[in-house]
C-alpha positions in Angstrom: 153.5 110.7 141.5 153.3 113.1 138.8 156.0 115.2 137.6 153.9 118.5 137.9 153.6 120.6 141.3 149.9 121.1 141.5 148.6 123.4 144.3 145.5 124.2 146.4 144.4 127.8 147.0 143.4 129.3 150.6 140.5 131.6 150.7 142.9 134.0 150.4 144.5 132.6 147.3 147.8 131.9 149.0 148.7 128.1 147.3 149.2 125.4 149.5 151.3 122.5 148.0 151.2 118.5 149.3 153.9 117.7 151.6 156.0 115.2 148.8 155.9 118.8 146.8 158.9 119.5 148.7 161.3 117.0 148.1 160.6 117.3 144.4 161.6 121.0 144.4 164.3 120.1 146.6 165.4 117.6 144.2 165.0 120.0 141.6 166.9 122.9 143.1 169.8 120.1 143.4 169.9 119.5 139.5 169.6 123.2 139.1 172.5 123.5 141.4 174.6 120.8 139.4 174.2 122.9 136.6 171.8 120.6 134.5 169.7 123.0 132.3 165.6 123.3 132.5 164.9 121.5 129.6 166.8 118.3 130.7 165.3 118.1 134.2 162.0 118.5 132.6 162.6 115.7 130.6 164.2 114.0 133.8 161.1 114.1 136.1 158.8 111.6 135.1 161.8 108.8 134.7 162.7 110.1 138.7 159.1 110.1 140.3 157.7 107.6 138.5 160.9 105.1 137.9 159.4 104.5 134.6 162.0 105.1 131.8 162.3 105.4 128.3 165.6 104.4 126.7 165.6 108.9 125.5 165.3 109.4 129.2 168.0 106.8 130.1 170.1 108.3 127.6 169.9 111.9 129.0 170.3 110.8 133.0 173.2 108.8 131.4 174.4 112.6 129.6 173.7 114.6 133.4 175.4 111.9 134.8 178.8 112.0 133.0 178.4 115.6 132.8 178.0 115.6 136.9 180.9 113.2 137.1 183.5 115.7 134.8 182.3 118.4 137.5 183.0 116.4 140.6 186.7 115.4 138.8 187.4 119.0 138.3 186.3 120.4 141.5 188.3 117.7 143.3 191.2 118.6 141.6 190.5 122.7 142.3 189.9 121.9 145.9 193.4 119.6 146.1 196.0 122.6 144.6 193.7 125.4 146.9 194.6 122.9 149.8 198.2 122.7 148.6 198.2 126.6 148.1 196.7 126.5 151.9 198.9 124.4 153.4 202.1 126.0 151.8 201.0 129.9 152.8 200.1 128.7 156.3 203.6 127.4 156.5 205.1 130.6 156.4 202.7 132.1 158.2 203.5 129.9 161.4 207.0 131.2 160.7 206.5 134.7 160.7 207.8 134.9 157.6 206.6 136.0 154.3 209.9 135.2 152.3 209.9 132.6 149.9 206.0 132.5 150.4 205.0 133.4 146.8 207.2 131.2 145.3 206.5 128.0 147.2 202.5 129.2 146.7 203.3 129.3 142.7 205.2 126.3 142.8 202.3 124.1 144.6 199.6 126.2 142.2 201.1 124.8 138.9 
């Protein structure tokens, strides 16, 4: 498998791509997604369709990877204090009561 999406044309020049097209843009999309820049998953494609790697390209899925791994630790850690922030507002609002609600929000935010 080639890194390059290669395409046939209809007669009326709509391109047509092979079925394992997909999954490679889908995979692509995903690095997109994560944030890793077009140069790098250019550089990344031929190690990930082919399997064949240089020690350069091991090097920069090694970089993506780290770099994927400090954005998972720091979403996880977003998502806990937005469920703490949750979790203490939806105290109060099974109460009925608003007082003390901002305080207990900041307290959990921090």
């Amino acid at each position: 498998m080639t890194s390059a999406l290669s395409s046939a044309r209809s007669p009326s020049g709509q391109r047509h791509y092979a079925e394992d097209a997909v999954e490679r843009v889908r995979w692509i999309r995903r690095l997109y997604a994560a944030g890793v820049p077009s140069r790098a998953i250019v550089d990344l494609l031929p190690c990930v369709h082919t399997g064949v790697a240089t020690a350069a390209m091991v090097e920069r899925l090694t970089d993506q990877l780290e770099l994927l791994d400090a954005q998972i630790a720091e979403l996880t850690a977003t998502r806990a204090r937005l469920a703490a922030v949750v979790g203490a507002t939806r105290e109060y609002a099974t109460a009925g009561t608003g007082a003390g609600a901002c305080d207990e929000v900041q307290a959990v935010a921090s």
